[in-house]
ZAMARGU-4260 file (C-alpha; in steps of 0.2 Angstrom, whole numbers, plus 5000, padded with zeros to 4 digits):
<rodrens>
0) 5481/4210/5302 | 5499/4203/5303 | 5505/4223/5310 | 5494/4221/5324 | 5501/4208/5331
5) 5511/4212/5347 | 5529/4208/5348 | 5532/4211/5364 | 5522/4208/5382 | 5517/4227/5383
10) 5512/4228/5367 | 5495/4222/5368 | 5492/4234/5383 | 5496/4249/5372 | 5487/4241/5356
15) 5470/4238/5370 | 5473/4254/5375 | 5471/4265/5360 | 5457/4253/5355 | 5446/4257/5368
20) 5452/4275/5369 | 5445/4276/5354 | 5426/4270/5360 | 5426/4274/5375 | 5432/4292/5375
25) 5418/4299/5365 | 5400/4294/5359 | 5398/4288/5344 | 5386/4300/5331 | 5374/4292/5316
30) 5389/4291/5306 | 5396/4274/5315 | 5376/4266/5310 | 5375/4255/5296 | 5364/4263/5282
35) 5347/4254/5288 | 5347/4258/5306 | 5353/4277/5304 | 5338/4279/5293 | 5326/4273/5310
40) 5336/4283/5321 | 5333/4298/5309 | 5314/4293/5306 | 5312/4290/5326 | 5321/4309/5329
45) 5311/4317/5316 | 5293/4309/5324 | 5298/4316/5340 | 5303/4332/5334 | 5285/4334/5323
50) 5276/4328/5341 | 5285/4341/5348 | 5282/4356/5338 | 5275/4370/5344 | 5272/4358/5362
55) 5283/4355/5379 | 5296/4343/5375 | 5290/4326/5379 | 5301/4326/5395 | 5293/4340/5402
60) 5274/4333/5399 | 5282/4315/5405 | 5290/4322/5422 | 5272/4335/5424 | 5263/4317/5421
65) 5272/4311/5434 | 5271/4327/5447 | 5251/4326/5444 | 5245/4309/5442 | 5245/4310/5426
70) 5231/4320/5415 | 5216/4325/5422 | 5202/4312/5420 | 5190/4314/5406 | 5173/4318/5412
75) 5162/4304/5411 | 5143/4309/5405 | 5138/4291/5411 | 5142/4295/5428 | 5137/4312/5426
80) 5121/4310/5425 | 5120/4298/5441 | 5128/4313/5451 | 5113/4326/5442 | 5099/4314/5447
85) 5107/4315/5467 | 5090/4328/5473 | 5095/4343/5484 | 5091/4341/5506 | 5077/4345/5507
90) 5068/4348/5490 | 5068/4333/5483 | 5060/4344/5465 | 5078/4351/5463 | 5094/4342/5461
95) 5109/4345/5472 | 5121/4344/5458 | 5111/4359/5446 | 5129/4362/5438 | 5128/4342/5432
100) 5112/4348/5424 | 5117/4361/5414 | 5134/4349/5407 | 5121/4336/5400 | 5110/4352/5392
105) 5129/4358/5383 | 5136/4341/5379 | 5124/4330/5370 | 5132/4326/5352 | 5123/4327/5336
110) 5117/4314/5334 | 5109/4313/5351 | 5119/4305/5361 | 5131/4306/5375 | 5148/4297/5379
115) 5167/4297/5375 | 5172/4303/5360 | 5183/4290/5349 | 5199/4292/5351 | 5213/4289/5340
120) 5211/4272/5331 | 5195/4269/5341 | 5180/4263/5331 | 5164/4269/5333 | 5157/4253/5336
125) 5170/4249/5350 | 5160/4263/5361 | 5142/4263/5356 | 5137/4252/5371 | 5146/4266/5383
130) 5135/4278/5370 | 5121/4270/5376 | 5123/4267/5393 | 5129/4284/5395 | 5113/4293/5384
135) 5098/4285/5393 | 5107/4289/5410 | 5109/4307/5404 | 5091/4307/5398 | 5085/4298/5416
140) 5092/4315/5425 | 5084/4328/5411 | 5068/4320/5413 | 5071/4318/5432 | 5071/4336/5436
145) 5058/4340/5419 | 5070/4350/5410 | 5076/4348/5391 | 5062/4340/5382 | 5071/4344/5365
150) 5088/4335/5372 | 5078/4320/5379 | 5069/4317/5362 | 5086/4316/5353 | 5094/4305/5365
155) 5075/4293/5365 | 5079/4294/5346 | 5098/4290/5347 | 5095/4273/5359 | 5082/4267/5348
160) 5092/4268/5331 | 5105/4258/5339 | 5097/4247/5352 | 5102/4231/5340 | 5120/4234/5350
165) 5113/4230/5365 | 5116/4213/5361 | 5130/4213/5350 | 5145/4205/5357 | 5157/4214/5346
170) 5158/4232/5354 | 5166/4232/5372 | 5154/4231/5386 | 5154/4244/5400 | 5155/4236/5418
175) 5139/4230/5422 | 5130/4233/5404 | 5120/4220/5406 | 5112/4224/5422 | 5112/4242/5422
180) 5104/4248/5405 | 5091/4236/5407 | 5089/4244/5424 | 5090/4260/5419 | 5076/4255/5403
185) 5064/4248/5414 | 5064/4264/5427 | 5064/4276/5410 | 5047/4266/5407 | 5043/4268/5424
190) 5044/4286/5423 | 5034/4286/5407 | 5045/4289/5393 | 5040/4284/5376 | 5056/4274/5369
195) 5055/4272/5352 | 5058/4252/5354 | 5045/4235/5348 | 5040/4229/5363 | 5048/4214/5359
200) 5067/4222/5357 | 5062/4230/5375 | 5058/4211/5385 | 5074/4205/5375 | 5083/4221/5384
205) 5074/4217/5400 | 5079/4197/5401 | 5098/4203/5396 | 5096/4208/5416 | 5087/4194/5422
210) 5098/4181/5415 | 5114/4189/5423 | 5107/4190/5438 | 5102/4170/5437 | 5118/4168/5430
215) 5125/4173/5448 | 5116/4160/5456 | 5107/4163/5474 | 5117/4171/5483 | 5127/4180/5467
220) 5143/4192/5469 | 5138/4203/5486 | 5153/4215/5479 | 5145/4216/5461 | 5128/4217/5466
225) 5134/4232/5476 | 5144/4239/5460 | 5130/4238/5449 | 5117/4247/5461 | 5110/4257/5451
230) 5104/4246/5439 | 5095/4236/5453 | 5085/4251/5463 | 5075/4241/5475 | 5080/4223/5470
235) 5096/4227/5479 | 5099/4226/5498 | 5101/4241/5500 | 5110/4237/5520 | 5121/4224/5511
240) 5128/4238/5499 | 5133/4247/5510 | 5144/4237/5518 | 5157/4242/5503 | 5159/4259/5508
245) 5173/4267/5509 | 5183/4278/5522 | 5179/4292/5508 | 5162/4290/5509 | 5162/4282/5490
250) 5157/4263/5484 | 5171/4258/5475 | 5177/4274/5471 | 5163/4277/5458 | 5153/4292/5457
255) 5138/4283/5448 | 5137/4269/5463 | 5140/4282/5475 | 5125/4294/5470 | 5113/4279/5467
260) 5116/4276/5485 | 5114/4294/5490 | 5096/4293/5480 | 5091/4278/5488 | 5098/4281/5507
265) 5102/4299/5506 | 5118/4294/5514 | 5127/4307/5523 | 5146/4300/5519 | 5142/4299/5500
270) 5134/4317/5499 | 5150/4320/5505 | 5161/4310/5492 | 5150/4318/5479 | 5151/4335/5486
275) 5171/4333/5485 | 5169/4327/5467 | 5163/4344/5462 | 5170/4355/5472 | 5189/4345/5461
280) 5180/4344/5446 | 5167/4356/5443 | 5151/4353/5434 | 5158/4335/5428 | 5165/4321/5437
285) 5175/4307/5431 | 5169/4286/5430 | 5183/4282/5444 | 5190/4293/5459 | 5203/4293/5465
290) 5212/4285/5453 | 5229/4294/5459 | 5239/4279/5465 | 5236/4268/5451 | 5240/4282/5436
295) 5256/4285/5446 | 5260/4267/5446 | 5255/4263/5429 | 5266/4278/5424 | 5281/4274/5435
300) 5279/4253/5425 | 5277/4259/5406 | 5292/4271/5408 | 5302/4257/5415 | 5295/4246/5402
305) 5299/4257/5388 | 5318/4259/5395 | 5315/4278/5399 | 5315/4279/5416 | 5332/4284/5421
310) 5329/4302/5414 | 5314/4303/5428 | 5321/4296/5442 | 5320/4310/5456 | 5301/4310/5449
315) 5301/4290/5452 | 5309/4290/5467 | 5296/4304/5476 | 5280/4294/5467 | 5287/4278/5476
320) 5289/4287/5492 | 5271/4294/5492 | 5265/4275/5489 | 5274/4269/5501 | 5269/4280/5515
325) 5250/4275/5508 | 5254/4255/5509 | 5259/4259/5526 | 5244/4267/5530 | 5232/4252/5524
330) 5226/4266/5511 | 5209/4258/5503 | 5215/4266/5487 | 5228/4253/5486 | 5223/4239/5496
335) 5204/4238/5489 | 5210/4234/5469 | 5219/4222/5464 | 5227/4228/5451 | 5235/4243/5460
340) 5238/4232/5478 | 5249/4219/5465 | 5258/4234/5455 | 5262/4243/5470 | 5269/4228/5478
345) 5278/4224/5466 | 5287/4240/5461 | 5292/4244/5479 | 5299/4229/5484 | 5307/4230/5467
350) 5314/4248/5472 | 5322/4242/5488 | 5306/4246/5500 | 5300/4234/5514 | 5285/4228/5510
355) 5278/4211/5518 | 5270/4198/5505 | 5257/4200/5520 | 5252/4216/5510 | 5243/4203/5498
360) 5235/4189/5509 | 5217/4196/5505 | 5220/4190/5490 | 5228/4173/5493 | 5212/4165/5489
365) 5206/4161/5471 | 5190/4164/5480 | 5197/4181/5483 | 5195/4185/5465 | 5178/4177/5463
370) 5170/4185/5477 | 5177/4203/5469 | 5169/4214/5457 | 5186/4211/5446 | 5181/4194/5447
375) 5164/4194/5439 | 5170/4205/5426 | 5183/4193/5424 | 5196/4207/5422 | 5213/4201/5415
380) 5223/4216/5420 | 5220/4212/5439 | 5226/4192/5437 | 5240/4200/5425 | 5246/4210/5439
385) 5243/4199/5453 | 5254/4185/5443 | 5269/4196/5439 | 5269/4202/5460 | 5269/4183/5464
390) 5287/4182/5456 | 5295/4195/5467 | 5298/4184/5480 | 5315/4188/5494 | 5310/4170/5505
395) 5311/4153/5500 | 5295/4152/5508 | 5280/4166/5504 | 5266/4156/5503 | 5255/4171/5501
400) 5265/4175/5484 | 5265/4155/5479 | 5246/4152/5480 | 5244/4171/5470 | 5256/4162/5457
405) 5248/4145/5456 | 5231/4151/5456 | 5232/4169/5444 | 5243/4159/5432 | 5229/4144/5431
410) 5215/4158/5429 | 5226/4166/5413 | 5228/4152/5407 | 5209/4150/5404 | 5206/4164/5400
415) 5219/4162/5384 | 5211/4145/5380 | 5191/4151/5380 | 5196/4168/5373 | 5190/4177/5387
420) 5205/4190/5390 | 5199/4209/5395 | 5198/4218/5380 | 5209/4232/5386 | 5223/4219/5387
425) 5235/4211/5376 | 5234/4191/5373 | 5249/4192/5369 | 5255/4202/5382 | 5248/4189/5394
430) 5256/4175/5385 | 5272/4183/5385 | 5271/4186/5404 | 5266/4168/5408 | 5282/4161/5397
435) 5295/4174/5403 | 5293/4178/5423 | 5303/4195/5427 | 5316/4183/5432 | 5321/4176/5415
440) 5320/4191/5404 | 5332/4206/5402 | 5328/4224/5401 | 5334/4230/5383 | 5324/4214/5377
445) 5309/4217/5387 | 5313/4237/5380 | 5311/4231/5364 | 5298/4222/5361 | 5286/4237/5373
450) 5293/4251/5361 | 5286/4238/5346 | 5271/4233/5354 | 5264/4250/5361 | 5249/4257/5358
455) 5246/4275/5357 | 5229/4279/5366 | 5217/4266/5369 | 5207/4266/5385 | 5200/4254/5401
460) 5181/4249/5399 | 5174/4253/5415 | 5158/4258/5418 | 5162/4271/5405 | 5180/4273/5394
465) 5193/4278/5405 | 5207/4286/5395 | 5223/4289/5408 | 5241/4285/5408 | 5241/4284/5389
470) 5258/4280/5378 | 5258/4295/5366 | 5269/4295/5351 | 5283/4306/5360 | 5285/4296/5372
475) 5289/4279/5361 | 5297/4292/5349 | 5308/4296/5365 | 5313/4278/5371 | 5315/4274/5351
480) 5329/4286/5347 | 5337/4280/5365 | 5337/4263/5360 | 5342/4267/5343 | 5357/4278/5349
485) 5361/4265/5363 | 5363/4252/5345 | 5373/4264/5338 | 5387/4264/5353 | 5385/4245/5355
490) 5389/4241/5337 | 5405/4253/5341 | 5409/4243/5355 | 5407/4227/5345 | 5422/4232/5333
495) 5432/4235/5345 | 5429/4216/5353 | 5431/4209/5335 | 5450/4220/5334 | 5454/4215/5352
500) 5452/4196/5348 | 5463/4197/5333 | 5476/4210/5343 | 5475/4195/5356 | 5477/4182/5343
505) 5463/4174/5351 | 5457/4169/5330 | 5471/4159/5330 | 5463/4145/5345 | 5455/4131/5335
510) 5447/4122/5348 | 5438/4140/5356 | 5423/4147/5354 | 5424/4164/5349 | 5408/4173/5351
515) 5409/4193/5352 | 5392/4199/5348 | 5385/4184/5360 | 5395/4189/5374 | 5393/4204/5371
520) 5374/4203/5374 | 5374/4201/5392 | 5381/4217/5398 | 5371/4225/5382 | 5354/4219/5388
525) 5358/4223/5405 | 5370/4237/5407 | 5362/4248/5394 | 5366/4266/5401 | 5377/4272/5384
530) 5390/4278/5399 | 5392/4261/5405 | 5402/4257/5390 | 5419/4252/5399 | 5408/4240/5411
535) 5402/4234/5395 | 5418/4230/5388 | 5425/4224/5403 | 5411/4210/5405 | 5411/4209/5386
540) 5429/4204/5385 | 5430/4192/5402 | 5419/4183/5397 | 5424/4179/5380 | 5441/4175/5391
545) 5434/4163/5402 | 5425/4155/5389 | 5442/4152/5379 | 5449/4146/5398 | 5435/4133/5399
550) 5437/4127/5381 | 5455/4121/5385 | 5449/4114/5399 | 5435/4105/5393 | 5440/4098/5375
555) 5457/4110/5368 | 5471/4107/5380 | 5481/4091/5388 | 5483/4089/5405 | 5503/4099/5404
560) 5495/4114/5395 | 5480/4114/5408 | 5494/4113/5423 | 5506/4127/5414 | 5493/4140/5413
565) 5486/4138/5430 | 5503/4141/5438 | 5504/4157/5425 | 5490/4163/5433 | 5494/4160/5451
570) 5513/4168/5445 | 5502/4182/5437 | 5514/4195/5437 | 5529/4186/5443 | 5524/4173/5426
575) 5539/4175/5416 | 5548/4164/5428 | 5538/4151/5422 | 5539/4144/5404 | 5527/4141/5390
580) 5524/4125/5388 | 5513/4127/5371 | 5509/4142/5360 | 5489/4140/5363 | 5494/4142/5381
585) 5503/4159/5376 | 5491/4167/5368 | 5478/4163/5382 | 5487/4167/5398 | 5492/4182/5388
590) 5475/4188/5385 | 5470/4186/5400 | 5486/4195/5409 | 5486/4211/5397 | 5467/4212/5396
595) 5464/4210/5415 | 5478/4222/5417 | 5472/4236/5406 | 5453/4233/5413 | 5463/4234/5432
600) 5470/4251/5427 | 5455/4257/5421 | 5446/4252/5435 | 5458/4260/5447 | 5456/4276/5439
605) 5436/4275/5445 | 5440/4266/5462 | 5456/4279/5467 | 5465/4264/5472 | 5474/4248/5463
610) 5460/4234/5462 | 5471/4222/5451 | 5475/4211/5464 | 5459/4205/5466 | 5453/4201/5448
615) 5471/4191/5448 | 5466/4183/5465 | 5448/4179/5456 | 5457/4171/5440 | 5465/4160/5452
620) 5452/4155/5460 | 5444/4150/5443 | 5460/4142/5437 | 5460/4131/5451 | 5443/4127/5449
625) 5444/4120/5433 | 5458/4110/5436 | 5449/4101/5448 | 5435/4096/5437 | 5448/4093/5424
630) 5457/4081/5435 | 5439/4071/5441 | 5438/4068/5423 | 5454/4062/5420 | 5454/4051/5436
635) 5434/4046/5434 | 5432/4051/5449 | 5413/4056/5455 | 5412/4070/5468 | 5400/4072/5480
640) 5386/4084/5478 | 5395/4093/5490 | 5412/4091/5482 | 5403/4095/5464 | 5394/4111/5471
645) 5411/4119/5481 | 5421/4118/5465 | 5410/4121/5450 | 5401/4136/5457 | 5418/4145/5456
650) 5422/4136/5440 | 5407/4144/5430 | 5419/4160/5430 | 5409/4174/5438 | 5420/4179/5449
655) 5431/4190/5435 | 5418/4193/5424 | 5406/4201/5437 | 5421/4211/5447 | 5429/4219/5436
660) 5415/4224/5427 | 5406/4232/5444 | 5423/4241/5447 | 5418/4249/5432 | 5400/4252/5433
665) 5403/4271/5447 | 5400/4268/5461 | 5414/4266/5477 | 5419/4246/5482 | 5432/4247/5493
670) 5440/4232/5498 | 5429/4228/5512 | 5415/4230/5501 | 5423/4217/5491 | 5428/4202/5505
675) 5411/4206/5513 | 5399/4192/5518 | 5387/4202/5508 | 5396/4202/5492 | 5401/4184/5493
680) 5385/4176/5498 | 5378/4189/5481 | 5391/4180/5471 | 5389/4164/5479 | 5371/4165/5473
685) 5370/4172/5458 | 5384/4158/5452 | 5374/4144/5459 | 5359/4149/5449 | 5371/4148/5434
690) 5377/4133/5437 | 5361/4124/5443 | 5353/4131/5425 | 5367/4126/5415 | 5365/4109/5423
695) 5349/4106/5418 | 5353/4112/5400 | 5368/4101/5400 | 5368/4083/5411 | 5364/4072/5396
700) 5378/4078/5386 | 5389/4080/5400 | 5384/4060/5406 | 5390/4054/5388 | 5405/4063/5389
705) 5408/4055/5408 | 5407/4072/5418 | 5396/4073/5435 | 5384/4085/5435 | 5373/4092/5451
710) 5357/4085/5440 | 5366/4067/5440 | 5372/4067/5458 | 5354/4071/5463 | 5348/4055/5454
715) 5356/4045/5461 | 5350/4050/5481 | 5331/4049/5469 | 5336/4030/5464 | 5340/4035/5449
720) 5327/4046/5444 | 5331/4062/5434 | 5317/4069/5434 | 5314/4070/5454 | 5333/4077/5453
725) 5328/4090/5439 | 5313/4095/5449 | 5326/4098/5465 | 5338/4107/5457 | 5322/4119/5449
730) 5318/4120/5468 | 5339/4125/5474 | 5337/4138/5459 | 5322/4143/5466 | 5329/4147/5482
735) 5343/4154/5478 | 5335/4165/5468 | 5322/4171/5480 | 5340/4175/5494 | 5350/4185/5480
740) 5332/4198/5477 | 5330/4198/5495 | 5350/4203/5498 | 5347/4215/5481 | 5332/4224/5485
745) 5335/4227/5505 | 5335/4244/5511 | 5353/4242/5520 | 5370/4233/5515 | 5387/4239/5513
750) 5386/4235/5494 | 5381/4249/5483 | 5363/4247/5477 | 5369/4248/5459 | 5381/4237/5461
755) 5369/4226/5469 | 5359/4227/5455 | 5370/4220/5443 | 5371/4203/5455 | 5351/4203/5447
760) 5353/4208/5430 | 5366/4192/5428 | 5353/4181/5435 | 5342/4186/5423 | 5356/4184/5409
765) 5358/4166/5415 | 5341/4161/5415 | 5340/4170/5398 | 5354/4160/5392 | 5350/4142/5397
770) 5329/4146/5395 | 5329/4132/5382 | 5346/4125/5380 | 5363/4130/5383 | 5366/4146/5375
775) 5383/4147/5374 | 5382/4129/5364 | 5368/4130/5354 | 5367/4150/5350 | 5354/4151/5337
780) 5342/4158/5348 | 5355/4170/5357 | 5360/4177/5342 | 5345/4181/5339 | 5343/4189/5354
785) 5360/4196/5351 | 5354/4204/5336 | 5339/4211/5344 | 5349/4220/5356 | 5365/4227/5345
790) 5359/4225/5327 | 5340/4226/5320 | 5332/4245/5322 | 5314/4245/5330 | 5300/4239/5321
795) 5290/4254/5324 | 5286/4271/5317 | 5276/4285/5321 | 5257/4281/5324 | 5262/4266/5333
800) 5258/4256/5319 | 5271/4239/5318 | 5281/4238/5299 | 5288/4221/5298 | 5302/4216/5307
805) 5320/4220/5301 | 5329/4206/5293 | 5340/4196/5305 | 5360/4203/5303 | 5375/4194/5310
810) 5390/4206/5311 | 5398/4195/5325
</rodrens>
C-alpha cells in the first residue's frame, strides 16, 4: 500500500476523492456479493418472481391492501348462522336473513361440517373446535327455520365423531368455546335434536359451561358475559348486555353477539347493524365488523417492521391521516380495543401527530384489562400492544403511559412464566419486546430478525379464524431482496473505509482502535435507504475519527501531543503555521482536516452553500472538550456534576459525527437551522443520553483508572451509594429521552423532520451500543450485530420456513 500514501497535504483529498467516487457514484450490482449472499439475493429475487407470476406485482397488491383495508374478510359460517337464525318483523316462522339460509345449505363440507378451511401450514386439529362451534350453530339455523334435514344429519353426524375435542386442550379455542357450545348444545336438545352423543360426554359438555361461569365468580366479567350472549340465552341479563352497544348498533362489533341480541330483544339498532352487514357482504358476514382501522394499522406496523415501508409512503401517510381524524372523533372502532387504541397511538404519535397519552387513560388500570373481554380471554396481543404504546413517551411525566408500562409488562411477564401467551402470538416475540423497548433497538436489526421470524398465513382465534393482514411470501420476498441488496452496497461502502484508513495511515496508530465494520454499523442500522450512502460514509468515517481523537486522549498521547493537535484544530486551515510536534499527531490532524474537508465539499454540493465552517467550529468544540477531561486527570481534579456534565457532553463527540452526516442526508439546513435552539437542545439531548449510557457501562473502569464519571459524582450526594446514583442517572436518561421524542415527533420546528429523525435513530444507536457493556470496548456483541447488519444473508427462504443461521463473518 506504500503508493497510496499521500506525499503531499492535497493528496489524500484527491486519493478520498476517487474512493468514494467510486461507491458513491453508482449502485453496486450482485457481482460486489461474496459468493454466499449473492446466492440469497438470487434465491429471494427468484421467489418473488415465482410469487408473482402470472399476478400484480407484490407492490401493487401491497399499496391496494393498503387503499382497502386490506382483503376482504372471509365469511365466517359461525357467525353466519347467528345472523340466519335473526326471524323476519313480523313472522317469527321466517328468517330475516333467507340469503344466510341458503349459504349454510351451499357450504357445508364433506364431511359435514362447517368452518374455516386450513390454510397454509394450519393443521386440522388447530381449527376443529372452530369446526364445531361453527357446525352446531349452522345446524341450530337449519333446524330453526325446518329446512335441510339431510344437511343437519351430516352436521349432527360430524359433532358426534369429534366431540372428544371438546375438551382437548391442544386445538385453539374460539372466544368463548367453553360457554357457547355448551350453550348452543343444550338449546340443540331443547329443540329436540337427537345428537349422536352418551349422555355422559353430553353433562361433561354441559359442566364445561357451568364451571366457567363459576370460575368468574358472582359477579363474573359484565363485558364477557355480554360477549358470549349467545351461549347464555336467558341466563343473561339481557338489560346489562346492552349496555355494550355500540353507536353502530353492534355489541362489540360481532355479528353473532349482535343477532343474539336481536333474537332475544328484537333490538331496533342491531337489526340495523345486521341489515348493514348484508347489504356490504351479501349472504355472508364476517366474525368481526368493522375491522377497518385495526387491518390499516397492523398493515402500516408489519411493513414498517419488515423495512418496506418507504416504497408506500403516500399510502402510509393518507391511512394515518384517516386515523387520525377517527382518534379525534372518539371513534369506538378505536377507542373500544385495546389493541387497535395502543397501535394507533403509538404509530401517530410516532408519525409526528398530536395525540395526548390522555387517549389511553381508560386503560390505565390493570383492572381495565380484567374487567374487559380481552382480559378474560387473556389476550397477549392486547397487553403486547398496550406495552410497546407505553414507551412512546414525549414528557417526563405521563403517568397514564407509566402505569400502562409497569402493569402490561408485569401481566407479559406471567403470562411467559405459566405458559399462558395467545396462541396467535409469538413467545418469543413477547420476550423480545420486554428485553428491547423501541428505544434500544435499530431498524435494519429489528428488519432483520421480522423478515426471519415471519409467518406466512396464520390467523387470530376469535370467535371464529380471522385470517386478515396476512404476510404472504411476496411480501418477505420483497423486503428480503431490499435487505440483501442494501448488504450488497454496505459491504461496498466497507472497503472503501478499510482503503481510507490505510490512505490515511490511520493502521499505522498503535494505541487506536480501528474498527471499520463497527462503526460502520450505526449509520447502517439506521440510515439504510441505499441513497444515503454518502451520510453513511460521512458518519462511518467521523466517527472512526473521533474514536482515534479520544484514544490519544485517553491512553495514546502526552500532555504536548494532546495540546499540539488542539491548537491544529482551532488553526484548521491556517494549521501549517503551527508545527507538528509528533508524527501520531500528523497523521490524526491530518485525517481529520482532509476527511472533514472532502465530506465539507460534498456536503456543500447538497446544501448550495459552504458548511465547512461549522464541522471545523464543532471539531473545536470537541478538541477542547477533551483537553479538559484530560487536564482533570492529569491535575486529579474532581468536577462538579455540573462541571463533569458541561464538558463531557461535548466530549462524547456527536457534534461532528451527527452534522456532517445530516448535511448529507437531503434535506435543506441552513445556518439558522443549525445554531437554532431547536437543534442545540436535539444535540444536547441526544449526547446526554450517550454520555449518561456510557457512564453506566463504564464508572468502575473509569474509578480504577482515576477519572470522574456522572455515575460517581452522583454517589457521592447518595453517601456513597452507587446504586441510588445508577438508578438517577437511569432516571436523567429517561428524561432526556422522553424531551428528544417529544422535540422529534412534534408537528412544527424549523428542523427538517428527517433530519430530526436521525437525533432518534442515534439514540437508539447509543442505547444499542452500551445495552450490556461498552460496545466500543468490549465489541463481541457489536460485531455480531455488525455482521448481522453488513455481512450474514437472511435466514429465510420461500415458504417462510427458517434454515439455520449463516455463519458468523468478520470482514472488518
Amino acid at each position: 500500500m506504500a503508493s497510496l500514501r499521500p506525499s503531499s497535504p492535497h493528496e489524500p483529498l484527491l486519493l478520498l476523492g476517487h474512493q468514494s467516487s467510486i461507491l458513491l457514484g453508482h449502485r453496486p450490482g450482485l457481482l460486489f456479493l461474496p459468493t454466499r449472499t449473492r446466492r440469497a439475493v438470487l434465491a429471494a429475487r427468484s421467489s418473488s418472481s415465482s410469487v408473482r407470476r402470472g399476478e400484480k406485482p407484490v407492490e401493487d397488491r401491497i399499496r391496494e391492501q393498503l387503499l382497502n383495508a386490506g382483503p376482504p374478510p372471509p365469511p365466517s359460517s359461525y357467525d353466519t348462522a347467528w345472523v340466519a337464525m335473526v326471524p323476519a318483523p313480523g313472522s317469527p316462522q321466517a328468517s330475516r336473513f333467507p340469503q344466510c339460509v341458503d349459504w349454510i345449505l351451499r357450504n357445508q363440507r364433506g364431511d359435514g361440517s362447517w368452518g374455516p378451511a386450513p390454510g397454509s401450514g394450519d393443521p386440522w386439529s388447530l381449527l376443529v373446535k372452530d369446526a364445531l362451534s361453527s357446525t352446531m350453530a349452522c345446524v341450530l339455523a337449519l333446524r330453526t327455520w325446518g329446512v335441510g334435514d339431510e344437511h343437519v344429519g351430516k352436521g349432527l353426524r360430524f359433532i358426534g365423531h369429534n366431540a372428544s375435542f371438546v375438551t382437548d386442550d391442544r386445538s385453539d379455542t374460539p372466544a368463548g368455546f367453553n360457554v357457547i357450545f355448551p350453550g348452543m348444545l343444550a338449546h340443540g336438545i331443547g329443540m329436540g335434536l337427537e345428537i349422536p352423543l352418551a349422555p355422559a360426554d353430553v353433562d361433561a359438555i354441559l359442566r364445561l359451561r357451568d364451571t366457567e361461569l363459576k370460575s368468574m365468580g358472582s359477579s363474573g366479567s359484565r363485558a364477557f358475559m355480554a360477549y358470549v350472549a349467545e351461549g347464555l340465552g336467558n341466563l343473561l341479563d339481557w338489560d346489562q348486555a346492552m349496555e355494550y352497544q355500540r353507536k353502530n348498533g353492534s355489541l362489540f362489533n360481532s355479528p353473532a353477539t349482535t343477532a343474539a341480541a336481536a333474537i332475544h330483544n328484537y333490538n331496533g339498532r342491531a337489526l340495523d347493524y345486521l341489515d348493514s352487514l348484508i347489504s356490504r357482504f351479501g349472504s355472508s358476514v364476517p366474525t368481526v365488523y368493522p375491522r377497518n382501522a385495526y387491518s390499516r394499522l397492523r398493515m402500516v406496523d408489519t411493513l414498517e417492521k419488515m423495512g418496506i415501508s418507504l416504497g408506500f409512503s403516500g399510502e402510509i401517510d393518507s391511512i394515518l391521516d384517516t386515523i387520525y381524524s377517527s382518534w379525534l372523533a372518539k371513534d369506538e372502532e378505536i377507542t373500544q380495543d385495546m389493541a387497535t387504541c395502543a397501535m394507533a397511538f403509538r404509530l401517530l404519535r410516532l408519525h409526528g401527530y398530536d395525540v395526548a397519552s390522555d387517549g389511553l387513560a381508560q386503560f390505565s388500570e390493570e383492572s381495565s384489562f380484567y374487567d374487559s373481554v380481552q382480559g378474560y380471554l387473556n389476550d397477549s396481543e392486547a397487553l403486547q400492544e398496550l406495552y410497546k404504546a407505553s414507551h412512546v413517551q414525549i414528557f417526563e411525566e405521563e403517568p397514564v403511559l407509566e402505569s400502562i408500562g409497569s402493569w402490561s409488562a408485569k401481566l407479559l411477564k406471567e403470562q411467559l412464566c405459566s405458559n399462558k401467551i395467545s396462541r396467535s402470538v409469538d413467545p418469543g416475540e413477547v420476550e423480545h419486546v420486554l428485553k428491547f423497548p423501541s428505544y434500544g433497538t435499530v431498524d435494519r436489526l429489528e428488519h432483520r430478525r421480522n423478515i426471519e421470524q415471519s409467518k406466512i398465513g396464520g390467523f387470530q382465534m376469535l370467535k371464529s379464524a380471522y385470517r386478515a393482514c396476512q404476510i404472504d411470501e411476496g411480501m418477505v420476498a420483497l423486503a428480503a431482496d431490499g435487505f440483501h441488496s442494501c448488504q450488497a452496497l454496505y459491504q461496498q461502502e466497507l472497503q472503501s473505509l478499510n482503503s481510507w484508513v490505510k490512505v490515511m495511515r490511520l493502521d499505522e496508530l498503535e494505541f487506536a482502535r480501528l474498527m471499520p465494520l463497527v462503526c460502520l454499523l450505526p449509520p447502517a442500522s439506521t440510515m439504510f435507504p441505499s441513497e444515503l450512502s454518502e451520510a453513511r460514509l460521512a458518519y462511518a468515517m467521523e466517527l472512526i475519527l473521533v474514536t482515534i481523537v479520544d484514544d490519544l486522549f485517553d491512553v495514546g498521547g502526552s500532555k504536548e501531543e494532546m495540546e499540539n493537535l488542539v491548537t491544529l484544530i482551532e488553526k484548521w486551515d491556517a494549521h501549517e503555521e503551527v508545527d507538528f510536534c509528533s508524527e501520531t499527531v500528523e497523521i490524526v490532524f491530518r485525517a481529520v482536516y482532509h476527511t472533514s474537508n472532502l465530506l465539507g465539499a460534498k456536503a456543500a454540493a447538497v446544501q448550495n452553500r459552504s458548511v465547512i465552517h461549522h464541522i471545523a467550529e464543532l471539531w473545536a468544540d470537541l478538541a477542547r472538550a477533551m483537553m479538559a477531561e484530560a487536564e482533570w486527570t492529569l491535575r486529579g481534579h474532581v468536577p462538579s456534576l455540573e462541571e463533569y456534565m458541561a464538558v463531557t457532553v461535548p466530549s462524547f463527540g456527536l457534534g461532528p459525527i451527527a452534522l456532517t452526516s445530516l448535511y448529507l442526508i437531503g434535506p435543506e439546513l441552513t445556518e439558522e437551522m443549525v445554531r437554532s435552539r431547536e437543534y442545540g437542545e436535539m444535540l444536547r439531548r441526544v449526547a446526554t443520553c450517550a454520555r449518561l449510557l456510557n457512564d453506566l457501562r463504564t464508572y468502575e473502569r473509569e474509578e480504577e483508572q482515576g477519572k470522574a464519571t456522572s455515575v460517581l459524582l452522583r454517589a457521592r450526594r447518595h453517601g456513597g451509594s452507587v446504586e441510588a446514583a445508577r438508578a438517577e442517572v437511569r432516571s436523567a436518561v429517561a428524561a432526556s429521552r422522553s424531551e428528544l421524542m417529544r422535540l422529534v415527533v412534534r408537528d412544527s420546528g424549523a428542523v427538517p423532520r428527517a433530519v430530526r429523525q436521525e437525533f432518534w435513530n442515534i439514540c437508539k444507536v447509543a442505547h444499542l451500543m452500551y445495552r450490556e457493556e461498552d460496545g466500543f470496548a468490549s465489541t463481541r456483541e457489536t460485531m455480531r450485530a455488525a455482521n448481522a447488519v453488513v455481512h450474514e444473508p437472511l435466514a429465510w427462504r420461500l415458504g417462510g420456513k427458517i434454515e439455520s443461521p449463516a455463519e458468523s463473518v468478520n470482514l472488518s
